[in-house]
C-alpha positions as CSV (number, residue, x, y, z in Angstrom):
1,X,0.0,0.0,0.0
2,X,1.1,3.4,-0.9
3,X,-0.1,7.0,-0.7
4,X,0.2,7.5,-4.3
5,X,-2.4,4.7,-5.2
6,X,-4.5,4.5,-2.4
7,X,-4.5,8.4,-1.6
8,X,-4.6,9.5,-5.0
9,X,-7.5,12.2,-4.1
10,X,-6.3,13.0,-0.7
11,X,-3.8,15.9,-1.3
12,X,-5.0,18.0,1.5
13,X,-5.2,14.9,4.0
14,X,-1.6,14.6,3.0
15,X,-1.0,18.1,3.2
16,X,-2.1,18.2,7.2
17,X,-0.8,15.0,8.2
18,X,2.9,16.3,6.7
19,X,2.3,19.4,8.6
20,X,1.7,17.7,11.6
21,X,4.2,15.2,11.5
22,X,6.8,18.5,11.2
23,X,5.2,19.9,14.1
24,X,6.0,17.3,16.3
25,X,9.4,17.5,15.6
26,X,9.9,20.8,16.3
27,X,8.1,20.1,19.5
28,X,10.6,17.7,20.5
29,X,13.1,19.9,19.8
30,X,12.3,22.5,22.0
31,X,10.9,19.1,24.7
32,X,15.0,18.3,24.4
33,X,16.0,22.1,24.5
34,X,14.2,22.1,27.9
35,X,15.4,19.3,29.2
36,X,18.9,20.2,28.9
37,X,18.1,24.0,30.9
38,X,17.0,21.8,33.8
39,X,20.4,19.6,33.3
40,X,22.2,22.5,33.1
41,X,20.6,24.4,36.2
42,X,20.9,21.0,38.2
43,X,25.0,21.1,37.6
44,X,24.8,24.7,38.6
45,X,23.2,24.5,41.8
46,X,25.2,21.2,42.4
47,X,28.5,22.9,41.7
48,X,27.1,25.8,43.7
49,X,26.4,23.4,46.7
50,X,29.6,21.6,46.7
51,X,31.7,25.3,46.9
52,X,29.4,26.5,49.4
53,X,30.6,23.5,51.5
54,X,34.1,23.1,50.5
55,X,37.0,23.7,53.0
56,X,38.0,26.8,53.5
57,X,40.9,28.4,55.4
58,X,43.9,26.4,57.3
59,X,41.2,25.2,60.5
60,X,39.1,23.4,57.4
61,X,42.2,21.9,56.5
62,X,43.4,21.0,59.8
63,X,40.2,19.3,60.0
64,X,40.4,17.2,56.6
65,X,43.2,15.0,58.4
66,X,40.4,13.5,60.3
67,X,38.5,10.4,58.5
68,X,35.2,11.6,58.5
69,X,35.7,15.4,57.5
70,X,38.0,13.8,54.9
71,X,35.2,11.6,53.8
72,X,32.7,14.9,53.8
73,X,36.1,16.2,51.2
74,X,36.0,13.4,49.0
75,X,31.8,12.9,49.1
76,X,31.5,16.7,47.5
77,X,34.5,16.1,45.1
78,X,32.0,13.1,43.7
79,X,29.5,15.5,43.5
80,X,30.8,18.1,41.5
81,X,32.4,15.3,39.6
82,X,28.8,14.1,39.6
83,X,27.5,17.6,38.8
84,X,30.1,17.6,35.3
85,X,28.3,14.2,33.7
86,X,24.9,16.1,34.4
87,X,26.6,18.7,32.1
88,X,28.0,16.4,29.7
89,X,24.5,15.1,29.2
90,X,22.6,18.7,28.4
91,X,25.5,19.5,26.0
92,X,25.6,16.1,24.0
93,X,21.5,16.2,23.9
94,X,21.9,19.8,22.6
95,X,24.2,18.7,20.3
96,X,23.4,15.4,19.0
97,X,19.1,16.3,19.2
98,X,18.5,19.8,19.0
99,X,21.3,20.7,16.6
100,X,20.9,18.1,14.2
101,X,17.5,17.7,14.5
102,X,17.2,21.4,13.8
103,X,19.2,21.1,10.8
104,X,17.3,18.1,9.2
105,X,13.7,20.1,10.3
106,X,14.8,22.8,8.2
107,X,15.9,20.5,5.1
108,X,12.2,18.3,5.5
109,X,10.6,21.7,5.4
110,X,11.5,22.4,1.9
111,X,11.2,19.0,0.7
112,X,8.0,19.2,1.8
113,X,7.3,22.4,0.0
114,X,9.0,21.2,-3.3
115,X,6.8,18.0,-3.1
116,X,3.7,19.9,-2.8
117,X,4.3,23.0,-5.1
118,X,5.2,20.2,-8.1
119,X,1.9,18.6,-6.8
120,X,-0.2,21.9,-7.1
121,X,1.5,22.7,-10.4
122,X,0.6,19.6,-11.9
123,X,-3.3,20.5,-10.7
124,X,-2.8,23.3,-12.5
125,X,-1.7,22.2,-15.9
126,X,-4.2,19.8,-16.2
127,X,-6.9,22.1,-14.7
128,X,-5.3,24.8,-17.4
129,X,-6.2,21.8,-20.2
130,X,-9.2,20.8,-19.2
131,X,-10.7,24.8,-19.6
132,X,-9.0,24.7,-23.2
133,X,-11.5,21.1,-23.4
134,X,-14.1,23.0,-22.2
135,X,-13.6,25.9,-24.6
136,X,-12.9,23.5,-27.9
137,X,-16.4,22.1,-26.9
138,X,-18.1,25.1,-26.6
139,X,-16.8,25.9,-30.0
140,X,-18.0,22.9,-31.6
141,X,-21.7,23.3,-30.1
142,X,-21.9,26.3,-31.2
143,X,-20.4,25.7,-34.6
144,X,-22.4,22.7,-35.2
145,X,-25.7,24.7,-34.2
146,X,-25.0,28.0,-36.6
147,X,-24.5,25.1,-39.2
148,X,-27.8,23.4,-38.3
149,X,-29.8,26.3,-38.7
150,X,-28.1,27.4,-42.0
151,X,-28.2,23.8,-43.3
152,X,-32.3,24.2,-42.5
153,X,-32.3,27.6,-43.9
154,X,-30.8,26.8,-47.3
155,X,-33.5,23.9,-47.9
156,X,-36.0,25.9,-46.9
157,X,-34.8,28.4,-49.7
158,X,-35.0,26.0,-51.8
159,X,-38.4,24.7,-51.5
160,X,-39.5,28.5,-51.3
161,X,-41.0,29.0,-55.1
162,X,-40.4,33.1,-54.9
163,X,-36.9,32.3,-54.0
164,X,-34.6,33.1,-57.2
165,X,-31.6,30.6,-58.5
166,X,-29.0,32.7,-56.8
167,X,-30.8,33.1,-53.5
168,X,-30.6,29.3,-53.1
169,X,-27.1,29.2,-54.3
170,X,-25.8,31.6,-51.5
171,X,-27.8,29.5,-49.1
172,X,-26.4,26.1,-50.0
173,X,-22.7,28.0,-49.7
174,X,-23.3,29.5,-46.6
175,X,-24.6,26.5,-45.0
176,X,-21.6,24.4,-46.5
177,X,-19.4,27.1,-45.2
178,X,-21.0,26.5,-41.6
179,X,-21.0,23.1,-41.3
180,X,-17.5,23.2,-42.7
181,X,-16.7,25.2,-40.0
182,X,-18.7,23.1,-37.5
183,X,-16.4,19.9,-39.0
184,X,-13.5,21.5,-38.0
185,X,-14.3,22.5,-34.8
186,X,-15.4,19.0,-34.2
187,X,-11.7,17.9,-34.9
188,X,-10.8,20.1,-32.7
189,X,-12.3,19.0,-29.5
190,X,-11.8,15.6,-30.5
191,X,-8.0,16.4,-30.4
192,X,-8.3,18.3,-27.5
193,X,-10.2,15.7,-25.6
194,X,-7.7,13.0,-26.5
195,X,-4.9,15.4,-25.2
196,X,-6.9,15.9,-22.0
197,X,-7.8,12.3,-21.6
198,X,-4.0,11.7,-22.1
199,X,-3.0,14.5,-19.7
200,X,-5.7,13.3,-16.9
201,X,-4.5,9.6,-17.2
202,X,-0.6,10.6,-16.7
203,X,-1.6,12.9,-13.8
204,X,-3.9,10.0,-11.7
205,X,-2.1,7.3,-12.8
206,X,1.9,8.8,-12.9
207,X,2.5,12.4,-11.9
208,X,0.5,12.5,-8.7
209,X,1.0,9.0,-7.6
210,X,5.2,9.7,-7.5
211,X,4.8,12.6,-5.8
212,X,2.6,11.4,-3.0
213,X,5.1,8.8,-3.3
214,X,7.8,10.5,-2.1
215,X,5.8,12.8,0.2
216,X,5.1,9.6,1.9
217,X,9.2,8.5,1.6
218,X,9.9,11.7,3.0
219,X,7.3,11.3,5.9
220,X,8.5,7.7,6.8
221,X,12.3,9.3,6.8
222,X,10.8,11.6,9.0
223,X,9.6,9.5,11.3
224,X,12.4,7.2,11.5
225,X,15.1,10.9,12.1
226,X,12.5,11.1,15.0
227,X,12.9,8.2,16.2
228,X,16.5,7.6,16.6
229,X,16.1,11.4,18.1
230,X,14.1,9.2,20.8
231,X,16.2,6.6,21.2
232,X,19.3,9.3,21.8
233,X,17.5,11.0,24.3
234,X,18.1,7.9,26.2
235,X,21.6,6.4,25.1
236,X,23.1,9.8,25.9
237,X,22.3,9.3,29.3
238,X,23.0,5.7,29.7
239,X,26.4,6.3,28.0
240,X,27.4,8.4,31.3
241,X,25.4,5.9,33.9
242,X,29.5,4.0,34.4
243,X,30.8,7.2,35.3
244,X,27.8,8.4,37.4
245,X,27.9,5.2,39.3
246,X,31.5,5.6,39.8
247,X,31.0,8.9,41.1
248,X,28.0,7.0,43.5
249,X,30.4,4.3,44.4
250,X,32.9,7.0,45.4
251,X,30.8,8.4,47.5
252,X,29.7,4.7,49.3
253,X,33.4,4.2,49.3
254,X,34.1,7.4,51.2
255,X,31.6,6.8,54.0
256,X,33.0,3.5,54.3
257,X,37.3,5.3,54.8
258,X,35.6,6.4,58.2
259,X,37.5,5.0,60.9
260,X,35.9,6.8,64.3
261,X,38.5,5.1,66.3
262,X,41.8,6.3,64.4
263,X,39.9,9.5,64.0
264,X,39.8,9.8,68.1
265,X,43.5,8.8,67.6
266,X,44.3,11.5,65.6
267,X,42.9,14.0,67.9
268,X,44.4,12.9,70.8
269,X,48.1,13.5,68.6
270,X,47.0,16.8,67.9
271,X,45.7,17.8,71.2
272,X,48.3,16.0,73.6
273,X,50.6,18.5,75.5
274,X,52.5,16.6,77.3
275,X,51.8,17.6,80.6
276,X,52.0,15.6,83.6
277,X,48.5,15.6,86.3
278,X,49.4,17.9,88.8
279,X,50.5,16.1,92.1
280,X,48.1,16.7,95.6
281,X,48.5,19.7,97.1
282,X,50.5,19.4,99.8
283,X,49.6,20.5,103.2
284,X,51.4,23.7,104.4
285,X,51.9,24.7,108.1
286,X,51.8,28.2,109.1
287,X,52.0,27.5,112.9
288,X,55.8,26.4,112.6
289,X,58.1,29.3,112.3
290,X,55.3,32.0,113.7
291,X,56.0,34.0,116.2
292,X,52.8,34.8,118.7
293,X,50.9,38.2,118.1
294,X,48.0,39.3,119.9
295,X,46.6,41.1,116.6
296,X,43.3,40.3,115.3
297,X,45.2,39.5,112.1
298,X,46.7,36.6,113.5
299,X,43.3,35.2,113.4
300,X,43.3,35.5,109.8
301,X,44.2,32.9,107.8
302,X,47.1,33.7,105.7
303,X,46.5,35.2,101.9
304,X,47.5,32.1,99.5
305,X,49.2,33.6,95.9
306,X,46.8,32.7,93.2
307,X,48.7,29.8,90.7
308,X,48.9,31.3,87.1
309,X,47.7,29.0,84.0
310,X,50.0,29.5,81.3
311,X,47.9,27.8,78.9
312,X,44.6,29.5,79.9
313,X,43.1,31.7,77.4
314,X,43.7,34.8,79.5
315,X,47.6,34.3,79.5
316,X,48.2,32.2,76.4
317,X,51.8,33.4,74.7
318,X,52.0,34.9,71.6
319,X,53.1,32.2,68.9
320,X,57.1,32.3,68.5
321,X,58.9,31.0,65.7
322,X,60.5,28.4,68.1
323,X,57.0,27.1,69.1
324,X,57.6,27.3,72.5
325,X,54.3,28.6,73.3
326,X,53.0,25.7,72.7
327,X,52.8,22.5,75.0
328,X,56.1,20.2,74.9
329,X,54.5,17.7,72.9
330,X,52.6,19.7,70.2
331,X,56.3,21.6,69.9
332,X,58.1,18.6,68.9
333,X,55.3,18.3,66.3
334,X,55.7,21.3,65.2
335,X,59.0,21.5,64.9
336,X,59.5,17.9,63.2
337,X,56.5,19.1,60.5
338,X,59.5,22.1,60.0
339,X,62.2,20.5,59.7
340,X,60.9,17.8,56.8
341,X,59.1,21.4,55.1
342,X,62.6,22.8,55.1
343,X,64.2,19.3,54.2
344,X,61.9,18.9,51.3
345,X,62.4,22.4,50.5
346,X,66.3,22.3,50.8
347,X,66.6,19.2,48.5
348,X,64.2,20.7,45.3
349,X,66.6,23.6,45.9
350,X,69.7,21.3,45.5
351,X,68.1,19.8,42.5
352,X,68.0,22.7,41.4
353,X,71.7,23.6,42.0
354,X,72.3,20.4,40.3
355,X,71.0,21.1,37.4
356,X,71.9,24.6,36.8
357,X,75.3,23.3,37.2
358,X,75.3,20.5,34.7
359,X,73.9,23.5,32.4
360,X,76.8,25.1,33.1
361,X,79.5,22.6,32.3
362,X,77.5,21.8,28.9
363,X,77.2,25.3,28.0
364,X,81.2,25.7,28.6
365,X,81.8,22.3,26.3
366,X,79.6,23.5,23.8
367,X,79.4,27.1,23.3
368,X,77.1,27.7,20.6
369,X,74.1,26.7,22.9
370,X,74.3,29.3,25.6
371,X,76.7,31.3,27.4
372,X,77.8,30.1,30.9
373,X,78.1,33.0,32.5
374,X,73.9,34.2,31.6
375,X,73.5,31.3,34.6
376,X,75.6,32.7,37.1
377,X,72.8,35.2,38.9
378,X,70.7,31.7,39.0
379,X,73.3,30.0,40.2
380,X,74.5,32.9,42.9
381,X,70.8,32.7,44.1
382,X,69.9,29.0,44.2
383,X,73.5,28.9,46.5
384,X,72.1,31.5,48.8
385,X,69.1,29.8,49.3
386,X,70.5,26.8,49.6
387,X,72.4,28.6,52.6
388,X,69.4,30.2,54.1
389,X,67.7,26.8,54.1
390,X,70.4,24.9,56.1
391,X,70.7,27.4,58.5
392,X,67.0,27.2,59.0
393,X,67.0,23.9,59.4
394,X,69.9,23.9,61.8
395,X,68.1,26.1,63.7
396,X,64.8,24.2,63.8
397,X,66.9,20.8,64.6
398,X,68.7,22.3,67.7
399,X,65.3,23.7,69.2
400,X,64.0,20.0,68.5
401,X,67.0,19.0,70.2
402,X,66.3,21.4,73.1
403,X,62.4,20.3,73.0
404,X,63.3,16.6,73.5
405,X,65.6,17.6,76.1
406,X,63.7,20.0,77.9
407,X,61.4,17.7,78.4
408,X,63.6,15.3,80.3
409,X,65.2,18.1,81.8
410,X,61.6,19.1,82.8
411,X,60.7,15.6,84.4
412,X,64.6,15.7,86.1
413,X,63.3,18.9,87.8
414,X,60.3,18.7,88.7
415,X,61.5,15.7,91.0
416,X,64.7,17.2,92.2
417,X,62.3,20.4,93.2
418,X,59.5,18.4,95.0
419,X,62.2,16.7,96.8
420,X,64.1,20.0,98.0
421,X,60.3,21.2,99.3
422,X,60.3,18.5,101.6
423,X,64.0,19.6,102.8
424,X,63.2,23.0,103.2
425,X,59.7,22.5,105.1
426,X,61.7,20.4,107.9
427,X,65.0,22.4,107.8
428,X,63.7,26.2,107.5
429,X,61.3,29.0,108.9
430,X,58.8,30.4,106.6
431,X,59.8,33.9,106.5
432,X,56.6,36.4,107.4
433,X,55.9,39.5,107.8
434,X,52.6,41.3,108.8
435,X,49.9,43.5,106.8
436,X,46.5,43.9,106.9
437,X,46.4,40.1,106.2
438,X,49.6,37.4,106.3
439,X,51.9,37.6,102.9
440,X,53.8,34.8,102.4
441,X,57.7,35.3,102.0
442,X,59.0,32.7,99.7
443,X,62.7,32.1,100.2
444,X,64.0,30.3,96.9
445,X,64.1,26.4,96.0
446,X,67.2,26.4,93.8
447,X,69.0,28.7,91.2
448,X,68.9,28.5,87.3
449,X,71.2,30.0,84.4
450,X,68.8,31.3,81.6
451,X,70.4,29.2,78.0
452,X,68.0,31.2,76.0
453,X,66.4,34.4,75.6
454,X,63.1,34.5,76.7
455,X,60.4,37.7,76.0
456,X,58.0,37.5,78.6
457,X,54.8,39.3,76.7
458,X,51.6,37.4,78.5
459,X,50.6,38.1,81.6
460,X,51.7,36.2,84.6
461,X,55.3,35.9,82.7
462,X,58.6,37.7,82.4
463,X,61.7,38.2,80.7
464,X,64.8,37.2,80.9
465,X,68.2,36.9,78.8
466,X,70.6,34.4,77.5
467,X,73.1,33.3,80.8
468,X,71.3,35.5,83.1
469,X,71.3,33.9,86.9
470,X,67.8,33.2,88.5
471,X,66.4,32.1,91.4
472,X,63.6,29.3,91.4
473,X,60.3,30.1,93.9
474,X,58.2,27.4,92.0
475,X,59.2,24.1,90.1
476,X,57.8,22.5,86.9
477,X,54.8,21.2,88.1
478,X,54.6,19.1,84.8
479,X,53.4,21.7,82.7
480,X,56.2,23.1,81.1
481,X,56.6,26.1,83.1
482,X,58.6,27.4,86.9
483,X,58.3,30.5,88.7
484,X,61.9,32.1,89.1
485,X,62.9,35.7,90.9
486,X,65.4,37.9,88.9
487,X,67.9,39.6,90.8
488,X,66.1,43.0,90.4
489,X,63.0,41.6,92.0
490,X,61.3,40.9,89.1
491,X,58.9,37.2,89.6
492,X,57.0,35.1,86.8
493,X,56.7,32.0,85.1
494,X,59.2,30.7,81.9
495,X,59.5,28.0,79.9
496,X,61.4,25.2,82.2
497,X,63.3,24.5,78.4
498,X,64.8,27.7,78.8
499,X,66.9,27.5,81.8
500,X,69.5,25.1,83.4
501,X,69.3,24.7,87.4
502,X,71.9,25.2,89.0
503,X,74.0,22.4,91.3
């Protein structure tokens, strides 16, 4: 079955259903077109998400070391990752669909147009013969009639008596004449009825029939472009499914990294100062070493100096560049991270040395490809550096030295101290004197030589310099720090790394 036989007299049928069938593409197109603005919005707001979330700033990544903000890290890398395949599908639909699809609408069109237009012109020729048919006819009918009458009119001539010889001789002629004429006018539309007939046969059974034909082709083609448009607005998709589950499975995989206990680990390394638990507090008797007043103050119980936290929020240090405001064990950490920054540091720098140098000796052995000396600022400033660097990291090593040692030293003291307390509770008087309320007069537990310089900006703390003598009031308790007197009557607490006591 074809259009061209069965539909032979349906030309406007055809006409709408062509129409329609071109609407419908364009419908999909702009169906597609929409789709891919939602796609497109979706990776937006996705990508938007994932940066809104996204670490920020040094504490974000101090964080990422622990599994489960790491995991967070990796889960909104998947997303945007995620949030690129939703973009990859709106720009291969628009591509592959809308684009193409465009492109062959536009080329249908005026197939479509040609079809029809040679349809309508073939109407129109035979419609243009058929009116010359008519005409010829016409013609003929009235040719034949005017012959008719004259025919009739020269008999009647004839049988009229009063009629003279050459009145029925110009009758006979002029109806020969007519039906002459009539004759020929016959032949006429019997030609022009065979050309017709001929004309109307190739249009039904040829002309019309082919183009129909291939309206119908071209509808079919039509319907099978739109259908592979179909079918690609799902194998686009399912082409980036692998990637979109890995990007799923990524994020499975990073919930499943989480490992609460290392994570509690982790913090503990990060948090741990070092510190021992303060000892009891040991039980101090005024009575001993008092002499007897009458005074209402001696009922008073004697004014006890407030410890100062060093690590409290009030009195933390400023940061220093040897980390020693920080506990004992978060400074080794600190200056361990140092010292492999600087080593990593120090040996791109050699490498670079290295090279420059092997530049060197092959720009002095073969002269045409550079000259040496053009490297010698380079060469001046990686050496430098390289200087700068070691003397860094001998710096940073001895303060790690120090750190380690301080904190033996620390231990060593805090012992050593406890035990000359005990000495000097049974061996001395507490020295007193009197105020509105009892002051305590602390004689020292020991002396100390300063081996550093220490700047005393906190509160609760004070300064002192490189081999300066000191006198200790209060030993490391565990925490890092002693309360020493200067010899100009200056008292605080410093770093128990800092000093050396004294034999």
């Amino acid at each position: 079955m074809d259009w061209g036989t069965d539909l032979w007299d349906q030309y406007d049928v055809i006409d709408k259903h062509t129409q329609s069938g071109l609407d419908l593409v364009d419908r999909y197109i702009k169906f597609v077109k929409e789709r891919t603005e939602i796609e497109q919005n979706y990776a937006k707001q996705l990508r938007n998400l994932t940066k809104k979330y996204a670490k920020r700033g040094s504490k974000d990544e101090q964080d990422c070391k622990f599994s489960n903000y790491a995991s967070f890290q990796e889960i909104l890398n998947e997303l945007n990752d995620y949030a690129g395949q939703r973009e990859l599908i709106a720009e291969n639909m628009m591509t592959a669909i809308c684009v193409e699809l465009t492109k062959y609408l536009q080329d249908i069109k005026q197939e479509r147009k040609t079809h029809l237009s040679d349809a309508k012109k073939a109407q129109q020729t035979l419609e243009s013969s058929f009116k010359h048919l008519e005409s010829t006819k016409k013609r003929f009918a009235k040719e034949w009639a005017e012959a008719d009458k004259a025919t009739q009119q020269a008999e009647k001539t004839e049988n009229d008596l009063n009629a003279t010889r050459l009145d029925v001789e110009k009758a006979k002629q002029h109806a020969h004449a007519r039906t002459h004429t009539a004759e020929e006018c016959r032949n006429d539309y019997a030609a022009q009825l065979q050309k017709y007939n001929k004309e109307q046969n190739f249009f039904y059974y040829s002309e019309i029939p082919q183009i129909f034909n291939k309206l119908q082709d071209m509808d079919e083609r039509r319907i099978q472009r739109l259908a592979e448009g179909y079918c690609q607005f799902s194998d686009i998709e399912k082409k980036v499914l692998p990637i979109i589950s890995k990007c799923l499975e990524g994020i499975s995989t990073a919930g499943g990294k989480i490992d609460e206990k290392q994570d509690s680990i982790l913090f503990i390394e990060q948090h741990k100062s070092g510190f021992e638990r303060p000892g009891d507090v040991e039980f101090e008797d005024y009575t001993q070493g008092i002499k007897p007043a009458t005074s209402d103050s001696s009922l008073h119980p004697p004014k006890v100096r407030a410890k100062l936290w060093p690590f409290s929020k009030k009195h933390k240090p400023p940061p220093a560049e040897d980390f020693s405001h920080l506990p004992p064990e978060q400074r080794k950490k600190k200056l361990q991270a140092k010292i492999d920054d600087i080593t990593k540091e120090l040996q791109k720098t050699q490498d670079q040395s290295d090279a420059l140098e092997k530049m060197k000796g092959v720009y002095e052995q073969n002269p045409q490809m550079g000259d040496p000396s053009s490297l010698e600022p380079q060469i001046t400033e990686t050496a430098q550096t390289i200087g700068r660097l070691r003397g860094e990291l001998a710096k940073y090593e001895t303060w790690l030295a120090e750190a380690v040692g301080g904190e033996e030293s620390s231990n060593t003291v805090n012992n050593n101290a406890q035990h000359s307390v005990v000495t000097a509770d049974q061996s001395q008087n507490i020295y007193t004197e009197f105020d509105d309320e009892f002051d305590d007069i602390e004689s020292p537990i020991g002396q100390c030589t300063a081996l550093y310089t220490f700047e005393g900006n906190s509160e609760g703390t004070i300064s002192i310099t490189e081999g300066e003598l000191l006198s200790v009031m209060e030993e490391d308790k565990g925490d890092g720090w002693m309360r020493v007197l200067r010899a100009n009557g200056e008292e605080g607490y410093i770093p128990s790394s800092y000093v050396k006591l004294t034999p």
